[in-house]
C-alpha positions in Angstrom: 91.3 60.8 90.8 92.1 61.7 94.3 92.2 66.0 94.0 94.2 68.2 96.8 92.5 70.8 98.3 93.6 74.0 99.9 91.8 75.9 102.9 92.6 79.2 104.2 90.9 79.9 107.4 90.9 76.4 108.1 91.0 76.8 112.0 87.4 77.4 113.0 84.0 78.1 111.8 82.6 77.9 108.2 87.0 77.3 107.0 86.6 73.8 109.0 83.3 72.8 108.2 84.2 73.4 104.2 87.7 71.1 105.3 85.3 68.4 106.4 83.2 68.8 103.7 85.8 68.2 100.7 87.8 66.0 103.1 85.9 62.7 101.9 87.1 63.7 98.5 90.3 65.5 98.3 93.5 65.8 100.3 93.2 68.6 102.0 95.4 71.1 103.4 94.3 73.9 105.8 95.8 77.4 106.2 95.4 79.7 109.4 96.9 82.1 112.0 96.2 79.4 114.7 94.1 75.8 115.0 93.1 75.9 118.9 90.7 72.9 118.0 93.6 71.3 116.1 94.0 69.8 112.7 90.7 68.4 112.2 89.7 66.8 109.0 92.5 68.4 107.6 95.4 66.2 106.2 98.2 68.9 106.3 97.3 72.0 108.8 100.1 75.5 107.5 99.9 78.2 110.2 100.6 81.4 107.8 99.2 85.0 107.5 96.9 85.1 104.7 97.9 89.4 104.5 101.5 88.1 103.8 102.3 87.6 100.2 105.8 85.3 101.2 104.1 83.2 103.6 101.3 82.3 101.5 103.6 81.6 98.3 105.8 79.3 101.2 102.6 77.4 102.5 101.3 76.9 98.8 104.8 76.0 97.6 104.8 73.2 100.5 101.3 72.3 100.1 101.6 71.7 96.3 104.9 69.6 97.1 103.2 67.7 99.9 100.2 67.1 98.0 101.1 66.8 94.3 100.0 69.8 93.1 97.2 72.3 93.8 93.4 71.7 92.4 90.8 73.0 94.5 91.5 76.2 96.8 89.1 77.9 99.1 89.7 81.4 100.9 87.6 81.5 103.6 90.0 83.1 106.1 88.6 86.3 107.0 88.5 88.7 110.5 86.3 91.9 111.2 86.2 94.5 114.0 83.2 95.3 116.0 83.4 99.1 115.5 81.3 101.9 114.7 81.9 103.6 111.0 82.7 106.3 112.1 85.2 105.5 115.2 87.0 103.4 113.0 90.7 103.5 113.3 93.2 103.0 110.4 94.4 100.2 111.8 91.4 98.0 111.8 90.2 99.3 108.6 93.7 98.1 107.2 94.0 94.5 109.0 90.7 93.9 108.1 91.2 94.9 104.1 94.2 93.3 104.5 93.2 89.8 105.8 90.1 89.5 104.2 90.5 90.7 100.5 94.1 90.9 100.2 94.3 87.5 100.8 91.9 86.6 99.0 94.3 88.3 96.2 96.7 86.2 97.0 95.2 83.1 96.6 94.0 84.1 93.3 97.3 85.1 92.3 99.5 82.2 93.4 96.9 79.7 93.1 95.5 80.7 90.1 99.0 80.7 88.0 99.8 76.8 89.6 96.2 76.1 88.0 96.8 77.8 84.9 99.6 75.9 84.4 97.9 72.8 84.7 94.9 73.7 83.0 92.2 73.1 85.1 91.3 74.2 88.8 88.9 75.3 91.2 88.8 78.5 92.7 85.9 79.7 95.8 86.3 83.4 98.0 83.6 83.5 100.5 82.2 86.9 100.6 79.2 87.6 102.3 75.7 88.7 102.7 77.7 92.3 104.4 79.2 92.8 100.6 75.2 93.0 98.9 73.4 95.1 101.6 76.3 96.3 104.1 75.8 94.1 106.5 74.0 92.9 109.8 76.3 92.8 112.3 79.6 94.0 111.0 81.4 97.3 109.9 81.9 99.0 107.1 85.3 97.7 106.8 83.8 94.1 106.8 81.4 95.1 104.4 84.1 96.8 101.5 86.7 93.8 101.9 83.3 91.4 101.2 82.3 93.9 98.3 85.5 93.6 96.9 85.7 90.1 97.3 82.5 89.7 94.5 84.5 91.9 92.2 87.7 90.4 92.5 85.9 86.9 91.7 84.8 88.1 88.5 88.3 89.6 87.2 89.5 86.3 88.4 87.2 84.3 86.6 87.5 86.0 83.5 91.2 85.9 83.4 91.4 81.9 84.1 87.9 80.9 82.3 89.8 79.4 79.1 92.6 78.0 80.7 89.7 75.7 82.5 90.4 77.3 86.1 86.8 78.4 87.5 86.1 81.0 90.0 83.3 81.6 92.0 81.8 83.0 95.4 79.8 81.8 97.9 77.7 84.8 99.6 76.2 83.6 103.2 74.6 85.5 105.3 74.2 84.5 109.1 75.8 81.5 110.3 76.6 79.8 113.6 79.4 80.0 114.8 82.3 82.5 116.2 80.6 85.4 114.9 77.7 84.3 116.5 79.2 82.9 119.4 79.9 86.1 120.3 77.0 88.4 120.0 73.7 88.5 123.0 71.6 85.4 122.8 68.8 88.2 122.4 70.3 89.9 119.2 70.9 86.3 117.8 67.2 85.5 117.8 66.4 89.0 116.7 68.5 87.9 113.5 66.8 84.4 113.0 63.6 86.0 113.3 64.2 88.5 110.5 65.5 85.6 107.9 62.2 83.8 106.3 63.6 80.4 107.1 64.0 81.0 110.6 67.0 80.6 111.6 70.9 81.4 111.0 72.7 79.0 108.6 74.9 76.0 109.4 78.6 76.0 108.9 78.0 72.5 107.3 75.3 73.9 104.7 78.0 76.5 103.3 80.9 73.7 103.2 78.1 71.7 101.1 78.0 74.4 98.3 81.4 75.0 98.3 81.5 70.8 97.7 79.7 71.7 94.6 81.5 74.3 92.9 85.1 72.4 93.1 83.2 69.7 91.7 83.3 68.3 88.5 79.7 68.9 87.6 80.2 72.6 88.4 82.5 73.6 85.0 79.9 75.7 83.6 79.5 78.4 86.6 82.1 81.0 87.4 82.5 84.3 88.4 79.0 83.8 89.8 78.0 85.0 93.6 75.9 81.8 95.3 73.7 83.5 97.6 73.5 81.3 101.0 71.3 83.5 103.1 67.5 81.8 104.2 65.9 83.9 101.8 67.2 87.2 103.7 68.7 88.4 100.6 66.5 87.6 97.4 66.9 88.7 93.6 
């Protein structure tokens, strides 16, 4: 049975390695402010703001039409400011909230009813390694929207469990790519060297977990936090 997929942040990073990853499996469609590197894997590409509650009930509403309903979604879209605590204006604390956890609420939301409906569905928020331990290399803003992200999976996940909808979250910790791309090649191999594996993580090994939980074999996990982190973060 052929399942469609949804992807918000779909435009670069970890968002298009998790469309590649479920591509071989799903239609998928992919969400974002902008696709510089252009569609991709991705069978349908929807350039919306995740922050904006009508433009993400549009691009579902279209998606769902397009691809005959709505099974898997992922909210990976997420920004974050390179700012100290305590400079920290109200407007980056806000777009950052508001990208990052707010719509993650919407995809719950509007997502999560469509699934409902149907009585089964797949739900994944990527949070992060910043929403356990306040993170390495972003703010506090970062860190709250992540946090929040873990708790809003579990509300989720409780209020869909027996309609057969599960929600989960996939908690990584440093990975390659746009983040990375943009920090000294010195204060990248300061991070490697302080993870036990030995290096950052690849976008490619986070779109491999996230191939797990929409799977089939995954009904019995939700409103679980899948630590992705080279052994940085253990419990």
């Amino acid at each position: 049975m052929r399942r469609t997929a949804l992807v918000t942040g779909a435009g670069r990073g970890i968002g298009r390695a998790i469309v590649e990853a479920l591509a071989g499996e799903a239609w998928v469609a992919g969400i974002d402010v902008a696709f510089p590197e252009g569609p991709g894997a991705a069978s349908l590409v929807e350039q919306a703001d995740v922050a904006d509650r009508g433009a993400m009930s549009r691009a579902l509403g279209r998606i769902a039409e397009e691809g005959g309903g709505i099974d898997w979604v992922v909210c990976a879209a997420g920004i974050t400011r390179d700012e100290v605590s305590w400079r920290m204006s109200d407007a980056d604390w806000d777009d950052v909230l508001a990208v990052n956890l707010r719509g993650v609420l919407f995809g719950c939301q509007i997502a999560g009813l469509h699934m409902r409906e149907l009585g089964w569905g797949r739900i994944v928020n990527l949070a992060s390694l910043a929403g356990q331990q306040g993170g390495l290399v972003a703010g506090a803003h970062y860190a709250a929207s992540k946090a929040g992200i873990i708790v809003l999976t579990k509300i989720a996940a409780a209020a869909l469990a027996a309609s057969g909808v599960t929600v989960n979250a996939v908690s990584p910790a440093a990975i390659d790519g746009p983040v990375m791309a943009s920090l000294p090649a010195e204060r990248v191999k300061e991070l490697a060297e302080r993870i036990p594996v030995g290096r950052v993580g690849r976008p490619e090994e986070v779109g491999a977990l996230v191939a797990y939980l929409v799977s089939e074999e995954a009904a019995y996990a939700t409103g679980a936090t899948f630590d992705l982190n080279g052994g940085l973060f253990m419990r």
